[in-house]
C-alpha positions as CSV (number, residue, x, y, z in Angstrom):
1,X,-44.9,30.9,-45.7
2,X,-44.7,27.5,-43.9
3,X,-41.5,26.8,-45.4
4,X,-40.1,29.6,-44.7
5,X,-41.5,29.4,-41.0
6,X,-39.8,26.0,-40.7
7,X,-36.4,27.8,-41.6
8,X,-36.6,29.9,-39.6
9,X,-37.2,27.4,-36.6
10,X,-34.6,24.9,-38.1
11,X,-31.7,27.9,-38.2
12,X,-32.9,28.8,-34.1
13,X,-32.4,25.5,-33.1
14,X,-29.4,24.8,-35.0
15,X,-27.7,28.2,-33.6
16,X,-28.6,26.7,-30.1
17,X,-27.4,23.6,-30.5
18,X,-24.5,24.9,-32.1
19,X,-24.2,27.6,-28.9
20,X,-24.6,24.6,-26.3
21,X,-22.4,22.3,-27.9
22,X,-19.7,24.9,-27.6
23,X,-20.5,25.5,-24.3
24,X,-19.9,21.6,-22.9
25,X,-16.2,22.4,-24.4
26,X,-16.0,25.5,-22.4
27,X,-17.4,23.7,-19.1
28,X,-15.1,20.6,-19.8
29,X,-11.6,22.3,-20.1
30,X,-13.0,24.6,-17.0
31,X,-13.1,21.1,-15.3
32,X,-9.7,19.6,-16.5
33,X,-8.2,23.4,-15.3
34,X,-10.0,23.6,-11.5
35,X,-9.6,19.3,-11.4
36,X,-8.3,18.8,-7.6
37,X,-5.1,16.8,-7.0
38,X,-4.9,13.9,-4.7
39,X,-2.3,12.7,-2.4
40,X,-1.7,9.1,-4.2
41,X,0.2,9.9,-7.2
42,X,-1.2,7.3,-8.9
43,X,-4.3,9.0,-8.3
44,X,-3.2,12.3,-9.6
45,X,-1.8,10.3,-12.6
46,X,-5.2,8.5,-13.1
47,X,-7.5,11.8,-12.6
48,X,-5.5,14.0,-15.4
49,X,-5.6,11.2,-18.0
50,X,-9.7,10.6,-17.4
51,X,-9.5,14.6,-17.2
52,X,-8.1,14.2,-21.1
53,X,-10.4,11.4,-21.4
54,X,-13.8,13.4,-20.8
55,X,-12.7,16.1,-23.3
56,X,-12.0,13.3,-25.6
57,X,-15.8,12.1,-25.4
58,X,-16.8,15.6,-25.2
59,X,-15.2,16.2,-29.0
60,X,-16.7,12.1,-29.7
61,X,-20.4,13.4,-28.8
62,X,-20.0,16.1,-31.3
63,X,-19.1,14.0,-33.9
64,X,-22.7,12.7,-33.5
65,X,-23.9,16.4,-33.3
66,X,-22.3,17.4,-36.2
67,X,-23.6,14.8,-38.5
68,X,-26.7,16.2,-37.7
69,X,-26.1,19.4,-38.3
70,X,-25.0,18.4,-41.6
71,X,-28.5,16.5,-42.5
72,X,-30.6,20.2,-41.2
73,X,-28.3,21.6,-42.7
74,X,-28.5,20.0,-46.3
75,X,-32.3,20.2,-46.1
76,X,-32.1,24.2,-45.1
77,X,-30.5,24.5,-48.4
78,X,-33.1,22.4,-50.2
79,X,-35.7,24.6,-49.0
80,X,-34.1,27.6,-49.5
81,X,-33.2,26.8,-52.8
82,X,-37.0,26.2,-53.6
83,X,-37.9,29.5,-51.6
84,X,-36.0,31.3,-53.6
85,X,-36.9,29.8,-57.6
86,X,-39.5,31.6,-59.0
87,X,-42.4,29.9,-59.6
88,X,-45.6,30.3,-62.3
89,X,-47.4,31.5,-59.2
90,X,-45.2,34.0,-57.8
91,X,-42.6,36.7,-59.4
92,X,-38.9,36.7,-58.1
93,X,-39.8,40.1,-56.9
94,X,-42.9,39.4,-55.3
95,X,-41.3,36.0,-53.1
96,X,-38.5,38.8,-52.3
97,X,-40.6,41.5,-51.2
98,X,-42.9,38.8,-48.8
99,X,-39.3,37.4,-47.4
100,X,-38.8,41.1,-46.3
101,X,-42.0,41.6,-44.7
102,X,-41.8,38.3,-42.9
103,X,-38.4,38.9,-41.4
104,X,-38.3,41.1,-38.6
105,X,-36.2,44.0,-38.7
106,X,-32.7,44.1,-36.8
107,X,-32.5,39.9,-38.0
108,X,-29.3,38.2,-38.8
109,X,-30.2,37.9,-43.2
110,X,-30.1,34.5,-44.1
111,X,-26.8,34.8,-45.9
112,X,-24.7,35.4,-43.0
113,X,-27.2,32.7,-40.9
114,X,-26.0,30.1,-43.1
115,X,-22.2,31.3,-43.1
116,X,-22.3,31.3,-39.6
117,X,-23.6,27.7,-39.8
118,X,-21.1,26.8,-42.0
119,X,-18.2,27.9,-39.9
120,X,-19.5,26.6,-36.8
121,X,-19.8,23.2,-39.2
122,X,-16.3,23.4,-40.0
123,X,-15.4,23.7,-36.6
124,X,-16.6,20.6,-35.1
125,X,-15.5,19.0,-38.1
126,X,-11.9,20.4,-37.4
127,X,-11.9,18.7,-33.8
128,X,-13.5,15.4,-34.9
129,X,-10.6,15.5,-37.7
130,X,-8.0,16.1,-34.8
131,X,-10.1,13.3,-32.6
132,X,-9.6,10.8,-35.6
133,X,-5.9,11.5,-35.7
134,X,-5.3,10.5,-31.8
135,X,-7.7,7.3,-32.5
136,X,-6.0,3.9,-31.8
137,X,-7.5,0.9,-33.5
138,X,-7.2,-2.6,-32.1
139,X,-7.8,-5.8,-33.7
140,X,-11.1,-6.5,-31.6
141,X,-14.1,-4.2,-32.4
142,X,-13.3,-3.3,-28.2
143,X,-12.1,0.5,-27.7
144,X,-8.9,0.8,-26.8
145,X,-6.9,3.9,-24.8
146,X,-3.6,4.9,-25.3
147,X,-1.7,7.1,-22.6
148,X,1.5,7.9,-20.9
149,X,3.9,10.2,-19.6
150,X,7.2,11.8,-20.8
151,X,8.7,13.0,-17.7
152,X,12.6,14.6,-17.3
153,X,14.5,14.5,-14.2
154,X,17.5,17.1,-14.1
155,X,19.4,16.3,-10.9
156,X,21.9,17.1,-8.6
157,X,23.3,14.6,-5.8
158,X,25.6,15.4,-2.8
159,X,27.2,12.5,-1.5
160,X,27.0,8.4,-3.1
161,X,23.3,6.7,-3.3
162,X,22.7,3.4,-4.2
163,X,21.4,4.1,-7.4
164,X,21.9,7.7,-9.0
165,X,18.2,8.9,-10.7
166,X,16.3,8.0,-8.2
167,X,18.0,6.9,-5.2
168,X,16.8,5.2,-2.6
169,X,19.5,4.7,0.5
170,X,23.2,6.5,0.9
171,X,26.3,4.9,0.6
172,X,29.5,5.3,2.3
173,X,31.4,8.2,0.6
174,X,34.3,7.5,-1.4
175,X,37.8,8.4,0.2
176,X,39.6,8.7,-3.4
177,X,37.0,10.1,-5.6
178,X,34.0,13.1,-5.8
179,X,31.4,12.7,-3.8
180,X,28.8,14.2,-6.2
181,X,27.4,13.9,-9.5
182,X,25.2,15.9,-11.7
183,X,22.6,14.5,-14.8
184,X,19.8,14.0,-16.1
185,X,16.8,11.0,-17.1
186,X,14.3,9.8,-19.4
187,X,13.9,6.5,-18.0
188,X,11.1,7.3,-15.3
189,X,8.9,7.8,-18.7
190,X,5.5,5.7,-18.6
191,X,3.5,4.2,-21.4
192,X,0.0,2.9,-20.9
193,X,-2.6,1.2,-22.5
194,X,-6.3,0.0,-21.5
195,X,-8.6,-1.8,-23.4
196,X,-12.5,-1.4,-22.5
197,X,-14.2,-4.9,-23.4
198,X,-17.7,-6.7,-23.3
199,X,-20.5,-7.2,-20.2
200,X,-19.5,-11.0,-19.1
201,X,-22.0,-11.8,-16.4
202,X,-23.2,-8.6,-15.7
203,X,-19.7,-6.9,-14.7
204,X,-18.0,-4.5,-16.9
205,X,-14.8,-5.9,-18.4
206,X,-11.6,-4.2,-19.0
207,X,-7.8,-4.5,-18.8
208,X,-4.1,-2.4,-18.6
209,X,-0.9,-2.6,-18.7
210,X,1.9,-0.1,-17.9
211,X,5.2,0.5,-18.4
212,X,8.6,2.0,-18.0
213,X,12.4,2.3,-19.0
214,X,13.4,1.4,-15.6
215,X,14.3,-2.1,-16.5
216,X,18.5,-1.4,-16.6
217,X,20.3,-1.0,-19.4
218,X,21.9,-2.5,-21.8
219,X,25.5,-3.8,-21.6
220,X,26.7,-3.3,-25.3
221,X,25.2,0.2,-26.2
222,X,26.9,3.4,-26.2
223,X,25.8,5.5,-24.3
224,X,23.3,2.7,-22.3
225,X,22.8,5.1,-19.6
226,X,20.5,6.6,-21.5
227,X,18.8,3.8,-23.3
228,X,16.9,2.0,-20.5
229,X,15.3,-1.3,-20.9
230,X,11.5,-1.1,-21.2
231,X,10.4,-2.9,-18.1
232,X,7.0,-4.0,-17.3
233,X,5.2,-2.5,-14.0
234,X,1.6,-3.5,-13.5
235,X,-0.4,-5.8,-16.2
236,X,-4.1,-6.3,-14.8
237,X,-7.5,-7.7,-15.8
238,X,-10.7,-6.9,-13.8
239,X,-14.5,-7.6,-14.0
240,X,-16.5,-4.9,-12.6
241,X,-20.2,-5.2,-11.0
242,X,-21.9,-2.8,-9.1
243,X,-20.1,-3.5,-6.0
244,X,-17.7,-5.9,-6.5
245,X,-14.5,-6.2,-8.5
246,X,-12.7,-9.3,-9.5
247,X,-8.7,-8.4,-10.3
248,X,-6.4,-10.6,-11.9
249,X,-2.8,-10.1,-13.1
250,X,0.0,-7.9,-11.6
251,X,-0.4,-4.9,-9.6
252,X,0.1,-2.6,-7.1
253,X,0.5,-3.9,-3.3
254,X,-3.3,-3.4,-2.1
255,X,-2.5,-3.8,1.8
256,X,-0.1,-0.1,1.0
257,X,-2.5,1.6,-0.9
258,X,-1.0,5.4,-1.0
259,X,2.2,6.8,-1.4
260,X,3.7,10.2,-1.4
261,X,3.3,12.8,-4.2
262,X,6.4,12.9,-6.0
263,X,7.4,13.1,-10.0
264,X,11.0,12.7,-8.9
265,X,11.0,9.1,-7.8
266,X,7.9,7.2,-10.0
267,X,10.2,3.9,-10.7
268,X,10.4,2.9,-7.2
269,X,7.2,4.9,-5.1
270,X,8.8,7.5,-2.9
271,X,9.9,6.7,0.2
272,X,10.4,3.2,-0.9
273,X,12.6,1.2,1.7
274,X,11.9,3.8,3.8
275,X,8.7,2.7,5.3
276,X,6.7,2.7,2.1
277,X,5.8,-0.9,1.4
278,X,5.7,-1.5,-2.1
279,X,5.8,-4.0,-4.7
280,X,4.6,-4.9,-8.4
281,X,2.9,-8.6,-8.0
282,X,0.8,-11.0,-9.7
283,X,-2.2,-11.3,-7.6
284,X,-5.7,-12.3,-7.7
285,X,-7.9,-10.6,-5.3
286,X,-11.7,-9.7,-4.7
287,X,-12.9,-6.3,-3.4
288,X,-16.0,-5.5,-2.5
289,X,-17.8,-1.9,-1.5
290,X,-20.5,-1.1,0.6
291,X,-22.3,2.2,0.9
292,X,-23.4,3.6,4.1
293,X,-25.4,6.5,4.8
294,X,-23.9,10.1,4.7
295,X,-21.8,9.5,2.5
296,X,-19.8,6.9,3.9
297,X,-18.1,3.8,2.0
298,X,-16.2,0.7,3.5
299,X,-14.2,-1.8,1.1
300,X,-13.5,-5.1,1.9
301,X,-10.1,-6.7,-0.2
302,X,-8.6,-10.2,0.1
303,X,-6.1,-12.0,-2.6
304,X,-3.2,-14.2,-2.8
305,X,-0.1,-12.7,-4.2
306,X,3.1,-14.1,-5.5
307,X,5.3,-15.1,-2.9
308,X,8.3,-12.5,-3.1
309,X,10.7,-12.2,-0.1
310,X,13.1,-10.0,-1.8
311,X,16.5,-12.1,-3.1
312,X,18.0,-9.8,-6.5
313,X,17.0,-12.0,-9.4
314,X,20.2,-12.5,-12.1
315,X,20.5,-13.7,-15.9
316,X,17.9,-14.8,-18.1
317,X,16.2,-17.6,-16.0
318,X,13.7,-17.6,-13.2
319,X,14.7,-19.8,-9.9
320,X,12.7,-19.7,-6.8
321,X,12.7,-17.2,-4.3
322,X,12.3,-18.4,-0.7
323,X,8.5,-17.3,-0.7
324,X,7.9,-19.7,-3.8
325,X,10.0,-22.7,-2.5
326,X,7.3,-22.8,0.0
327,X,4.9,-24.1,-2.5
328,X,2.4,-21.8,-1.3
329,X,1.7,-18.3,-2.4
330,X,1.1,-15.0,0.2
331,X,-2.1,-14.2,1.5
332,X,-3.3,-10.7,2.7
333,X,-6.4,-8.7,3.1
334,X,-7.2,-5.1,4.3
335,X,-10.7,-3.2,5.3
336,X,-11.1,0.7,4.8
337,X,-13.5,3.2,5.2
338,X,-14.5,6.5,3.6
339,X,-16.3,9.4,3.7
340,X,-16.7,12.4,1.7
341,X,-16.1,15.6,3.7
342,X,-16.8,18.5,1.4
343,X,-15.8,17.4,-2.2
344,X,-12.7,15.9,-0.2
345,X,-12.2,12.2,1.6
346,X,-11.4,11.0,4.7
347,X,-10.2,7.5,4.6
348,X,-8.5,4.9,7.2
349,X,-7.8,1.2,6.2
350,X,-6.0,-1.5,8.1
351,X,-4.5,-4.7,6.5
352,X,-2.7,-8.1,7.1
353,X,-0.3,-10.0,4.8
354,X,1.3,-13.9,5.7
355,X,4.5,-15.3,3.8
356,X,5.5,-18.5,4.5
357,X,9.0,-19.0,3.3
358,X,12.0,-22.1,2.9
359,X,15.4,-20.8,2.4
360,X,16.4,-24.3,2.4
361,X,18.3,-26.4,4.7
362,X,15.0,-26.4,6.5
363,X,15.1,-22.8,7.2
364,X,11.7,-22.1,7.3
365,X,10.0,-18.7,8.2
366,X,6.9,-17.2,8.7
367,X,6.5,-14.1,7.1
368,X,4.0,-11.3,8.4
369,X,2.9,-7.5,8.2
370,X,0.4,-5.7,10.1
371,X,-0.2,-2.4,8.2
372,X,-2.4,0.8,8.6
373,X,-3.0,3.8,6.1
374,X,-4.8,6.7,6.6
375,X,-5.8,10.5,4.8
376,X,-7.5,13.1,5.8
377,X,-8.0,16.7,5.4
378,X,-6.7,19.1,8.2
379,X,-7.6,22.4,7.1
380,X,-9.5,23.7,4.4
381,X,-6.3,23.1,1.5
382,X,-4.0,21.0,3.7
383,X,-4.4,16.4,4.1
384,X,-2.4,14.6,6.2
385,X,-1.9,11.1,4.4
386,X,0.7,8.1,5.5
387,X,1.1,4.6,6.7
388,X,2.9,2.5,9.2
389,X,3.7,-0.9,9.7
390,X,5.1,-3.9,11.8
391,X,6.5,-6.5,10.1
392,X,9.2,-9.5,9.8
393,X,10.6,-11.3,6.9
394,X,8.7,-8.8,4.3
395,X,11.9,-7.9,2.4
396,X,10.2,-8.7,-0.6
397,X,7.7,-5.3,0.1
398,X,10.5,-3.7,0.5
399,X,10.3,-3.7,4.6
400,X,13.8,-4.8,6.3
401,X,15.2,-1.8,3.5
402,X,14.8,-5.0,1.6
403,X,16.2,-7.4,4.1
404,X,14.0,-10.3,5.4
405,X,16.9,-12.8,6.7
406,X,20.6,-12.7,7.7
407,X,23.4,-15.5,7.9
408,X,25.8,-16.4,9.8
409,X,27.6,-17.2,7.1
410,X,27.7,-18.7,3.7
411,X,23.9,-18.7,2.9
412,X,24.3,-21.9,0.3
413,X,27.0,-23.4,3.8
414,X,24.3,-25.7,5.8
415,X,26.3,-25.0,8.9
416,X,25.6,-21.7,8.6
417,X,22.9,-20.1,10.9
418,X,20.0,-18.0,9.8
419,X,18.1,-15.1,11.4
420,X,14.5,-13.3,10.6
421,X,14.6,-9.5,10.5
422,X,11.9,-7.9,12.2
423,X,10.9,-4.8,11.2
424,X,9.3,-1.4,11.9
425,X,8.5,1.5,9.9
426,X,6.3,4.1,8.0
427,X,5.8,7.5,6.6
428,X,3.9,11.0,6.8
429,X,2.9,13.4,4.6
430,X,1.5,17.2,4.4
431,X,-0.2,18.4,1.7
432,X,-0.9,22.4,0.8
433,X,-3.2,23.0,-2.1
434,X,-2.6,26.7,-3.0
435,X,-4.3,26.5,-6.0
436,X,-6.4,23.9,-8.4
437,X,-3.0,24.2,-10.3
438,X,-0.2,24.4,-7.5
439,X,0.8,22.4,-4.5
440,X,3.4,21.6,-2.1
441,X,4.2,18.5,-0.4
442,X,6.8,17.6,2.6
443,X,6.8,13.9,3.9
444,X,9.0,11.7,6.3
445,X,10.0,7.8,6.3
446,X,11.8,5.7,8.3
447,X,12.3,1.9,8.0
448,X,14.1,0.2,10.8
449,X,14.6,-3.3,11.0
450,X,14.8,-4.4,15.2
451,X,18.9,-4.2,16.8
452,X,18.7,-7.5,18.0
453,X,18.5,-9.3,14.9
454,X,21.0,-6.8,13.2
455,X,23.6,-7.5,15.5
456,X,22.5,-11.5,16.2
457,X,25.7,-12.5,14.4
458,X,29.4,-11.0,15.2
459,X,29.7,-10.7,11.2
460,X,25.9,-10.9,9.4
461,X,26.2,-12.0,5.8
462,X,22.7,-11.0,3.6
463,X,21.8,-11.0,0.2
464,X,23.3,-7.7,-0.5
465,X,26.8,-6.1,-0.5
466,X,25.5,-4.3,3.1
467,X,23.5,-4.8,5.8
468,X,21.5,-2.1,6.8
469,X,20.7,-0.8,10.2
470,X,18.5,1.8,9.6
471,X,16.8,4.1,6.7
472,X,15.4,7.8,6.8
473,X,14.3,9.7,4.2
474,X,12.8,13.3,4.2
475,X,11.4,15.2,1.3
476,X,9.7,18.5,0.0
477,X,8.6,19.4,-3.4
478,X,6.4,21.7,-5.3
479,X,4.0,20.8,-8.1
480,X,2.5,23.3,-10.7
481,X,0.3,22.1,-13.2
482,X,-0.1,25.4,-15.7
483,X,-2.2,23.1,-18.0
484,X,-4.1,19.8,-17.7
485,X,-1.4,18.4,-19.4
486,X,1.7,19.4,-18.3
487,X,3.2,19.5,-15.3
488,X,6.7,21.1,-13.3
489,X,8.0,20.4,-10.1
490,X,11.5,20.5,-8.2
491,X,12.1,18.1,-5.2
492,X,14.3,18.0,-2.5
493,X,15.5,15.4,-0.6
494,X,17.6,14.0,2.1
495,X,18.8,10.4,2.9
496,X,20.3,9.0,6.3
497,X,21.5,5.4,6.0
498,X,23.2,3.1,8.5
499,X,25.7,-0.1,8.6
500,X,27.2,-1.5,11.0
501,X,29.0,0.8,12.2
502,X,28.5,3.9,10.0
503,X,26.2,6.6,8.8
504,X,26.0,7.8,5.8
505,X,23.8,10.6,4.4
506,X,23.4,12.1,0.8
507,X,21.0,14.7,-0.8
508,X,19.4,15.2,-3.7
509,X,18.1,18.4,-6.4
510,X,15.5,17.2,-9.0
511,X,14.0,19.5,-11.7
512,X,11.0,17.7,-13.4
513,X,9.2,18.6,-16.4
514,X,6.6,16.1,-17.4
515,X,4.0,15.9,-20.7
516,X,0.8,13.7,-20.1
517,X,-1.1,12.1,-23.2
């Protein structure tokens, strides 16, 4: 009687467990499907991949479970195995006629209780079998994620852009020639990795590095258009505490911390040289958080970053840019603050960056941007995000439309004269969530760098074929997200560039579909 009591207690809670461990799957893929999006794409990135992620440790935890449930289950069979011998002091028939009378009518029998078991058994061992197959090993004991994205851009262009995937400025149209090309890319593809290590001094350590097949292509290959050279974007380590962060390696540009939401232009962030300041440096900076009350956060971020001012880099070998031949590297810092408004943020941040700069000859610069970012909701499923900023000689964040100096001449002649470009620009952006799963986005940049230093020289002479004037860029997309997963989106947009005495414009049709893992 006591065993079979126990049984039938053991087999209860086993069904429940069983039942509840179910359950978390159902409420964590009903997370990954309702998951919000965010304005940053880098965010939205970030969120589906710790989306994956939490099913991932949902399927880990019932690995535990299941062993478990194997061990109950093994001794369920023990004892019902030695319920169901016959003994010297009880008849076969006399052990099966008490079983009867102690199980209540309308019961599952204890045949189909233990098939059911074993199915549900087989089950989790089916998904920690599929778990072990995605499981990367590493050759520290330290866990190690693998991620990525395999994105395809189908595009149309109307009218020449400086570079034909993901353009970036127009180009004056070709007299002799079409004007407009049609194809399609791989390239904007990502591969990540991040290693979770060891408590060092009480902060949490950790590291990642990312990449893409946006580094050109190579010169040999058939076909190289389509074989893009890996190229690496952001490389970072950080030590984590409670409230402070320590981040070492090469990164995103924290004084420009959002960008717009766009899956047509990932290699360079939309809207880059057109107001977006941007750039993939090796920094070291310190951030540090504060809570407030209701809600309310402020972060406090200062670094030094390479020196960059934006000269195209050629060959094999490394030689100084301006920025570097300084001897000194770039300093910035920004403060923000945040609050959360109804499972949504509000946010507002200002920053400062300094470059000091030689471009020989005793050319020497001084290098500044003032910048400001904001994002906030304006309606119950529309944000307003964007930044602006003020700068001169920041070529190398991709202010100027890449330009921080002009010549007069020669830039290697020491007769020739120099000039700083100063420089103005920023963008906006709407956001409508229509659904967890669809959203639409429409943003506007500018970048001009000032007249007068444009047109300081009869004939300016930069580092590039042209000098630019002016840069606007407009854009509207849509992005539907049918599973956690995948995603597909199509993209407009619309380029208005000026020279010296032209304007050129040029548009652009992208069809995306992208697979996270």
């Amino acid at each position: 009687m006591k065993q079979q009591k126990r049984f039938f207690i053991r087999s209860a809670g086993f069904s429940i467990a069983g039942v509840f461990a179910m359950a978390c799957i159902s409420a964590s893929a009903q997370q990954l499907a309702s998951a919000p999006t965010d304005s940053n794409l880098a965010d939205s990135v970030q969120e589906l991949r710790e989306q994956v992620q939490e099913l991932r440790s949902a399927v880990a935890d019932m690995k535990s479970e299941a062993a478990q449930y194997r061990a109950e289950s093994a001794e369920i069979r023990k004892e019902l195995k030695t319920l169901r011998a016959p003994t010297s002091q009880q008849s076969q028939a006399e052990q099966t006629a008490e079983v009867a009378v102690q199980t209540p009518a309308g019961n599952t029998p204890l045949d189909q209780r233990m098939s059911s078991l074993e199915e549900t058994t087989q089950l989790l061992e089916s998904e920690i079998r599929s778990q072990y197959q995605t499981k990367i090993e590493s050759a520290s004991k330290y866990r190690v994620r693998f991620s990525g994205l395999a994105l395809l851009n189908l595009f149309h262009n109307g009218g020449l852009v400086d570079n034909m995937d993901f353009p970036t400025y127009a180009t004056p149209h070709n007299a002799y020639g079409p004007n407009s090309s049609f194809g399609a890319t791989l390239r904007q593809s990502e591969l990540g990795l991040e290693v979770f290590g060891p408590e060092l001094a009480g902060a949490k350590t950790s590291a990642e590095i990312q990449l893409d097949f946006g580094g050109g292509f190579p010169s040999a290959a058939l076909d190289g258009i389509n074989t893009g050279l890996v190229r690496l974007r952001t490389a970072n380590m950080r030590l984590d505490w409670e409230h402070t962060s320590l981040i070492i390696g090469q990164d995103g540009l924290f004084i420009s911390p959002l960008s717009p939401t766009s899956f047509a232009s990932l290699a360079i962030p939309s809207l880059g040289y057109s107001g977006n300041l941007w750039a993939w440096t090796p920094q070291v900076r310190v951030e540090h958080k504060f809570d407030l009350s209701g809600g309310q956060k402020v972060i406090v971020q200062g670094g030094i970053l390479d020196n960059l001012t934006g000269e195209p880099s050629y060959g094999s070998h490394r030689t100084p840019q301006a920025g570097e031949m300084s001897g000194q590297p770039a300093y910035a810092a920004r403060i923000g603050w945040s609050k959360d408004l109804n499972d949504r943020t509000i946010s507002f941040g200002t920053s400062g960056y300094y470059s000091r700069q030689n471009w020989g000859f005793d050319w020497n610069v001084d290098g500044w941007a003032a910048a400001a970012d904001w994002r906030f909701p304006v309606a119950p499923r529309v944000e307003l995000s964007g930044e602006f900023y003020r700068g001169r000689s920041v070529g190398g964040l991709g202010g100027g439309i890449g330009q921080s100096v002009l010549f007069s001449g020669d830039p290697l002649d020491p007769t020739s004269s120099f000039r700083a470009v100063n420089s103005a620009g920023g963008w906006s952006q709407i956001k409508f969530s229509a659904t967890p799963r669809l959203e639409f986005n429409g943003a506007f940049g500018v970048d001009d760098p000032f007249s007068v230093d444009i047109h300081w020289f009869a004939s300016p002479v930069g580092y590039y074929p042209a000098v630019l004037a002016a840069n606007r860029s407009a854009m509207v997309n849509f992005i539907y997200r049918p599973r956690s997963d995948l995603l597909l989106s199509a993209e407009y947009r619309r380029l208005r560039t000026s020279e010296i005495g032209t304007v050129d414009t040029a548009d652009q049709v992208n069809l995306i579909m992208g697979v996270l893992f």
